[in-house]
matplotlib code that plots the C-alpha trace (Angstrom):
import matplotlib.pyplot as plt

x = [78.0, 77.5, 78.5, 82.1, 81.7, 84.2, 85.8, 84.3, 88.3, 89.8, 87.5, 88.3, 91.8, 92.6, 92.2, 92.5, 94.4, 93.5, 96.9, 96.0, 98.0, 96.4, 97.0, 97.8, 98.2, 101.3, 101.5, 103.2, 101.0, 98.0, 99.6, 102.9, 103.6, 106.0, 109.0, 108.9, 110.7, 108.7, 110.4, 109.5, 105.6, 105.5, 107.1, 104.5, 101.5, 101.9, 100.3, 102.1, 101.5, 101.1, 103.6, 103.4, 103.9, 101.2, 98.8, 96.9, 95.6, 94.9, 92.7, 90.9, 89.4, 88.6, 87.0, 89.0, 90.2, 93.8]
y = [129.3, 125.8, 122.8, 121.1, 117.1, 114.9, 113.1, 109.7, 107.7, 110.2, 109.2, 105.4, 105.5, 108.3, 108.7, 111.7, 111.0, 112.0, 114.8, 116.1, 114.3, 111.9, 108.4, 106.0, 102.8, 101.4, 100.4, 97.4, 94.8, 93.7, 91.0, 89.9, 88.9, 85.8, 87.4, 89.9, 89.6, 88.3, 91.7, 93.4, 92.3, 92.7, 96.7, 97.5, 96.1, 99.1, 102.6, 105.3, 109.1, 112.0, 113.9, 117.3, 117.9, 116.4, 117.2, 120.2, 118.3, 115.5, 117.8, 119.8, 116.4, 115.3, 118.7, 119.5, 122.6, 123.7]
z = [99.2, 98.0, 100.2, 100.0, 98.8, 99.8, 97.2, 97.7, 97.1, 99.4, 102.3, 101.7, 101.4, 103.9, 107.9, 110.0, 113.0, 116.1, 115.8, 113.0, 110.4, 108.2, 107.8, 104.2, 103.7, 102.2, 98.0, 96.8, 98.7, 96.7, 94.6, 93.2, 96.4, 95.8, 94.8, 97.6, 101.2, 104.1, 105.6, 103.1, 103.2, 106.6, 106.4, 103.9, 106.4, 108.9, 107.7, 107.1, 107.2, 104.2, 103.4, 103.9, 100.4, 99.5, 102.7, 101.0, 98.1, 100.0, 102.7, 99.8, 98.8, 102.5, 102.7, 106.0, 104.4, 103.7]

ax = plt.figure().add_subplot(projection="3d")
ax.plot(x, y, z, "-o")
ax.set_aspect("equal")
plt.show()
């Protein structure tokens, strides 16, 4: 049985947590920035967490299994 690669975007986007659930940063904060809400900016600075929805897909390509 061949070895699983690790999609090399997953791994730089994604962090496993130390609970188990893996950690995302937030869209919407690279540019256009002017016409957003300094609350709104500063929202989108924390990280947020997969969904479980979308946790399988994101673990096949971190090669954590499912």
């Amino acid at each position: 049985m061949p070895k699983v690669k690790t999609n090399s975007s997953a791994k730089k986007r994604f962090k496993l947590t130390g609970t188990g659930k893996i950690a995302r940063k937030n869209a919407f904060k690279s540019h256009i920035l002017t016409k957003k809400t300094t609350k709104q900016k500063r929202n989108l600075t924390t990280t947020s967490y997969v969904s479980d929805a979308d946790m399988g897909n994101v673990k096949r390509m971190l090669a954590l299994g499912k």
